[in-house]
C-alpha positions, 0 to 999 in steps of 0.5 A: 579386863586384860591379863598382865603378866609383870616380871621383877628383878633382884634390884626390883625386889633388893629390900623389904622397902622395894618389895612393898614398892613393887607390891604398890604397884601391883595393887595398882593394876589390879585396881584398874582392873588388870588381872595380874600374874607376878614372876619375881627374881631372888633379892639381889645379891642372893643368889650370889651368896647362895652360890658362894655357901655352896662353893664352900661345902664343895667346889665345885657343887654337884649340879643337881644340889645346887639347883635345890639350894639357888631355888630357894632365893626366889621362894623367898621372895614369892612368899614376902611379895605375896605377904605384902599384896595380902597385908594390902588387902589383895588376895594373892597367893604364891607357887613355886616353879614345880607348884605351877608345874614349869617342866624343864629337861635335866640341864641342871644350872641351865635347864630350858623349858619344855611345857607349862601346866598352867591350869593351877594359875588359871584357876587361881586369876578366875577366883579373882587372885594374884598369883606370884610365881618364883621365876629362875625354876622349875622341874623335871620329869623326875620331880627334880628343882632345875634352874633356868641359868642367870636372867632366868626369871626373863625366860619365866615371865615370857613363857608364862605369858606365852601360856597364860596368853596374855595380852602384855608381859611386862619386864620391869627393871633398873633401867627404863626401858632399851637404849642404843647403846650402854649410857654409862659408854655414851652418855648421849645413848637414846632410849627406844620406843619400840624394836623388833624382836629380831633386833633384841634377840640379835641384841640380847645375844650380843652382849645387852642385859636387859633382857636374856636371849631366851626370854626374847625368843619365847617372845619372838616364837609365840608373838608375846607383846613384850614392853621393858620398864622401869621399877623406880620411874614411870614412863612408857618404857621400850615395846618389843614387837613385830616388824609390821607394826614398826612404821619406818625401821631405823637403819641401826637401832642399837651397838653393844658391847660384849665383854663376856668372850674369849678367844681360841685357836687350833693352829695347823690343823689338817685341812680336811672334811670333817675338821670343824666335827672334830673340833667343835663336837668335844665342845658342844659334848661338854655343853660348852655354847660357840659364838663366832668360828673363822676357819682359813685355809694354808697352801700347805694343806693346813688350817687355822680354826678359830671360835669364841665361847664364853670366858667364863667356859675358857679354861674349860674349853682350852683344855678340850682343845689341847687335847684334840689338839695332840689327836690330830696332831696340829701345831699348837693351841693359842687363847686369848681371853683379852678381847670383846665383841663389838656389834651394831644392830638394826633392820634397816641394814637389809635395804641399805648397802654399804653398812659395813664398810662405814663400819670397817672404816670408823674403827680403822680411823680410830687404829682399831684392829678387827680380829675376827667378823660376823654378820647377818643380815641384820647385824655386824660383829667384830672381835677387837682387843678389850683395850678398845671396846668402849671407843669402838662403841662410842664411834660407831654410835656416832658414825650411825647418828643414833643419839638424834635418830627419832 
């Protein structure tokens, strides 16, 4: 008998309907003689409403209390989901973030797990249970409701089934499973068989919603077998797995595109040690994530420091940056929220030279003008004026062949 841990999204879980789809599905696996443990997100669309009750009363909400409130939509749906496994006939019982004991720190909105107690859930699948936990949540030292920040029921799943060591986590989603690309950009986009973790870490953090970047890395760092599936179709889905046990890695395996950034700049800035500190310690103070930094240096002793965070940080960041901008008493201060990264990812580019001048040079056929660019060995991003996001997408899925790779 092998253990299951299968994660279900809001649009998994959007309806009574879909609730008692899902609840089939388990029984299913039951059936067959898996022992089953359920993290499901809120019903979609609630934790916006919830989010937008609270905005109401106070905008913005204290931290700590809109954790308590968000929480709620996912209890909602352990109880209903468990309901319909007992109407069923499947002994199910369902706990909360704090019942399972998922210990988090106190970054209340974007909490990161620190430990899982997994002894309750443990002896609840011996006495033959299916045990439906909420995901999005958990607790802090101070027995205070934390949430894991959007997609944390990605980072739920994997970390229980990190814990529970089981044998497969499953993600089932709207989707069937990781495509090269978004095919609602490249209707020619192929879904994956498999790809590495390192591919869908880079992937995930490149812009790809299909699964959230610290679910990936519990993945990566405890080898949790991980397979994307569809909750609407069945088929094999996409396994997520080590490099050694791909056959022959595709020299790209995926392009992304990610509309989420914004750009800023500190223009003259004295050119001395200790400047990239100076700017970016404000930043990381508030909790404010940085992407890409580009630092060049003038002949006249002055530097222009560039990075990129999340749009939805950008006015919170500019404002950082005006006012380190007036204490080091540099130029000006620029921004720009008009823009999106564009990436191309796959392990084969480690034994193959040359990737990125095909890359520099299909997008310079098409007039596309490169901001700023960042690499590794695995993967190359551009930051490119939004107006061309999708063709750049469209041309590098075409430059590197992905919808005939096989």
């Amino acid at each position: 008998m092998s253990l299951l841990v299968q994660k279900y999204g809001g649009t998994s879980v959007g309806s009574v309907e879909r609730i008692q789809a899902v609840a089939e599905r388990v029984e299913a696996a039951r059936v067959a003689g898996h022992s089953i443990v359920v993290v499901v997100s809120a019903m979609s669309g609630e934790t916006d409403r919830l989010l937008n009750l609270a905005r109401a009363i106070k905008n913005p909400p204290p931290s700590r209390e809109l954790d308590a409130v968000l929480a709620t939509g996912e209890q909602v749906t352990i109880g209903l989901l468990a309901m319909a496994l007992l109407a069923r006939g499947v002994d199910a019982v369902s706990y909360t973030g704090g019942q399972v004991r998922i210990l988090t720190d106190s970054a209340f909105n974007k909490a990161r797990i620190l430990d899982i107690d997994a002894s309750n859930v443990h002896t609840e699948l011996k006495a033959g249970k299916v045990v439906v936990i909420a995901g999005f949540q958990g607790i802090d030292d101070q027995g205070n409701v934390t949430t894991l920040g959007r997609g944390g029921s990605d980072t739920t799943a994997v970390a229980m089934a990190a814990a529970l060591k089981a044998d497969e986590c499953q993600i089932y989603t709207d989707v069937d499973g990781v495509y090269t690309t978004d095919p609602r950009i490249v209707p020619e986009a192929r879904r994956l068989d498999r790809i590495t973790y390192e591919e869908m870490l880079e992937m995930a953090s490149l812009g790809a919603k299909v699964l959230q970047i610290r679910s990936v890395e519990f993945a990566s760092k405890y080898q949790v077998t991980l397979r994307v599936l569809s909750s609407f179709v069945d088929g094999p889905g996409t396994l997520i797995t080590t490099e050694e046990n791909i056959m022959e890695a595709a020299l790209i395996s995926g392009v992304t595109l990610n509309r989420d950034e914004a750009k800023l700049t500190i223009v003259g800035v004295p050119d001395r040690p200790g400047v990239a500190s100076t700017i970016l310690g404000p930043i990381a103070d508030a909790n404010i994530e940085v992407d890409m930094i580009v630092q060049n240096s003038g002949a006249d002793g002055a530097a222009d420091f560039t990075f990129t965070v999340h749009r939805n940080e950008y006015d919170q960041a500019l404002a950082i940056c005006q006012q380190t901008n007036l204490e080091m008493k540099a130029r000006a201060v620029q921004g720009d929220k008009r823009i999106v990264k564009v990436s191309i990812v796959g392990v084969g580019m480690r034994s193959h030279a040359g990737i990125a001048s095909r890359t520099f040079r299909a997008l310079a056929a098409e007039g596309i003008n490169i901001q700023m660019i960042s690499t590794s060995e695995i993967k190359i991003s551009v930051v490119i004026d939004e107006k061309y996001g999708e063709l750049a997408v469209r041309t590098l899925h075409a430059e590197f062949g992905l919808a005939e790779q096989v």
